[in-house]
N, C-alpha and C positions, 0 to 999 in steps of 0.2 A: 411369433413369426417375426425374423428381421430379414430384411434385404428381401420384401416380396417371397419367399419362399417360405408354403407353408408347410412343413419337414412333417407336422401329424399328420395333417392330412395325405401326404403321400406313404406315411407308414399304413395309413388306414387304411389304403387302395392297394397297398402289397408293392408301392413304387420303389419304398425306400426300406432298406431291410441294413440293419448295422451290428455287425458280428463281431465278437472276438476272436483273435488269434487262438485260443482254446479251444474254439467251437470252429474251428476250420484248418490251418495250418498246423496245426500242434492238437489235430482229436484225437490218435494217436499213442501210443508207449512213445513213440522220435519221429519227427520230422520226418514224412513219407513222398518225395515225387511222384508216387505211382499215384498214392494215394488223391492225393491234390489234381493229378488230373482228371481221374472221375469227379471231383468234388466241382473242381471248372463245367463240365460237361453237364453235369447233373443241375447244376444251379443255374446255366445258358437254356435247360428244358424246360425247366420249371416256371422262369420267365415269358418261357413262349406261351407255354400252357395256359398261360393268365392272360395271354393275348397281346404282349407286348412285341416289337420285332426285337429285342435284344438286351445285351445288358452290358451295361457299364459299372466296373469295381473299381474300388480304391484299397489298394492292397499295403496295410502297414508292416512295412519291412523289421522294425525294431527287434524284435525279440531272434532275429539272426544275430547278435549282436551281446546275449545271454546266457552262451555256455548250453544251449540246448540240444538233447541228444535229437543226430540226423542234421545239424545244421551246417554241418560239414558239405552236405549235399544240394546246398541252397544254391551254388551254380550250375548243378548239374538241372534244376527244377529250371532254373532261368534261362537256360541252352534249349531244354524239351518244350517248352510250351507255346512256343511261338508257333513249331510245327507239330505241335499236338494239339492245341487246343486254334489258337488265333485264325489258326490258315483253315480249321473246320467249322467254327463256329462262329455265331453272330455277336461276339466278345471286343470289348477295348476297356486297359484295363492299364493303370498308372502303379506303379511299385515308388512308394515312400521311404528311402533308406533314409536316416539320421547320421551325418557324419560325424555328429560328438559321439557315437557307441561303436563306432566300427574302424578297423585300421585302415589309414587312406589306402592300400595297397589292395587292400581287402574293397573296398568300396570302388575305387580303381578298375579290377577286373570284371565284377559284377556289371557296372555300368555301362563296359564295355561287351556286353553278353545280351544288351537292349539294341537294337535296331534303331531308336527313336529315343534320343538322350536329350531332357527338359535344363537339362545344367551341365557347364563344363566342366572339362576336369579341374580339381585344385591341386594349389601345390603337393607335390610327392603323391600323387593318385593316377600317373599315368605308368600302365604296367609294365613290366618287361617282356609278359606274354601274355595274349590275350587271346579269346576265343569267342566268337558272335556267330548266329544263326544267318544262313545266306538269305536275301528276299527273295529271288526268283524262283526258286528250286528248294526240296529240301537237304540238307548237308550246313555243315560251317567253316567259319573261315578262324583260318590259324595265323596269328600276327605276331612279329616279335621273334626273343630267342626263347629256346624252352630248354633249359638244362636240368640239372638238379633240383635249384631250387623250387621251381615250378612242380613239381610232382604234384602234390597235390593241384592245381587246376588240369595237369594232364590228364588225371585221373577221373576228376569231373567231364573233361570232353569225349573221354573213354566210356564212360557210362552213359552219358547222353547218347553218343553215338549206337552202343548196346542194343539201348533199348528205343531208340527208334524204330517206329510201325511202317516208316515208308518203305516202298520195296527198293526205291532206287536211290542211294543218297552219295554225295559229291562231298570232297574236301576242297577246299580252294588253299592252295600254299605258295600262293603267288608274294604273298607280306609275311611269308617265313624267313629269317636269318639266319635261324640255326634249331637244328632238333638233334638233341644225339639221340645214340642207339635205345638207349632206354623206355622214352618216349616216344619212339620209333615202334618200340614191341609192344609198346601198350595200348596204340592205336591199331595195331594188328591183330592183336588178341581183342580186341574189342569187336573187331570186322566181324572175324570168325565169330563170334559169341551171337551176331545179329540173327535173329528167325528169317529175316529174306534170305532169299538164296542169291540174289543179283549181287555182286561184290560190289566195294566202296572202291568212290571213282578218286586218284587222286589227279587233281588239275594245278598246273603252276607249280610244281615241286622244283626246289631248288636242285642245284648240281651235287650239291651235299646226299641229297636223300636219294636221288639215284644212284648214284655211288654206296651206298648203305645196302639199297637193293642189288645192288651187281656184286657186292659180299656175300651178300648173308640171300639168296635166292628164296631161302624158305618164307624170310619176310613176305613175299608175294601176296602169299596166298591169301584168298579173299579181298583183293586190293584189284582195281583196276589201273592200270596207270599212264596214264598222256606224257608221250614220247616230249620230250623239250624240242 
């Protein structure tokens, strides 16, 4: 025992439980979002079950950082779980990234997909487009330019958005710059793909993106849109 904390005896009492990445984010053939949210929910019951009100995790981020299959997906997991698991359950839960293993860019956007950031950004870590879960409401917000290069996180904010459970969800594109058509149809096609039937609301859209929609009208569809 150091620092008063008696770490067996809280194993003994089911307080303290310490997993690996094997045996939780990675159980698995790759890296599964869907999967990890049951896995959140399941281990938030199990807690309760024992009589506790909740549970507090420490989530080591490392092995994103390893060439492992699905881990491409690890923004898309960081976008859903706020309003899939935080906002239903009795969870508070810290995510540990290492910035020797991962590119500042890389770590960068991630951090920027937390609500509640323990460290600021460092050099060459702040993104050119970023994408965080809104607090109030469910939906996210799009910051930044989103050209080519970003496909890949567009993609990420495409599937999160997907596979969102809420019936009604919002974009905020108030801290948008610039989105071309690309990332335009992949947030649309994402819309559609959603099992609610309510369409995605977008709020703050720049002059740019209305102007897209008054091209291409078919974009609409499944979008709700706030007149400027």
């Amino acid at each position: 025992m150091e620092h008063d904390v008696d770490a067996a005896s809280a194993v003994r009492r089911g307080q303290l439980m310490v997993t690996t990445a094997d045996e939780t984010y990675l159980a698995g053939a790759r890296f599964d979002p869907d999967a990890m949210m049951g896995v959140w929910h399941e281990s938030v019951d199990a807690a309760v079950a024992q009589g506790f009100n909740g549970l507090r995790a420490i989530g080591e981020m490392s092995w994103g950082g390893r060439g492992i299959k699905g881990a491409e997906r690890l923004l898309e997991y960081e976008l859903r779980i706020h309003h899939e698991v935080f906002e239903q359950a009795p969870l508070r839960a810290w995510c540990f990234y290492d910035r020797r293993l991962l590119p500042r860019t890389t770590l960068g956007v991630l951090r920027e997909a937390h609500l509640a950031k323990a460290a600021v950004a460092g050099p060459g870590e702040t993104p050119v487009f970023s994408v965080a879960p809104l607090a109030a409401r469910p939906g996210f917000r799009l910051a930044g330019s989103a050209g080519h290069e970003c496909r890949q996180i567009v993609a990420s904010a495409a599937a999160a958005l997907s596979a969102s459970p809420a019936e009604s969800l919002t974009l905020d594109l108030s801290a948008l710059d610039h989105l071309d058509i690309a990332a335009l149809a992949d947030i649309v096609s994402a819309a559609r793909r959603r099992p609610a039937a309510a369409p995605v609301r977008l709020l703050g859209a720049p002059a740019a993106v209305h102007r897209m929609l008054q091209l291409f009208p078919e974009l609409r569809a499944g979008l709700e849109v706030a007149e400027l």
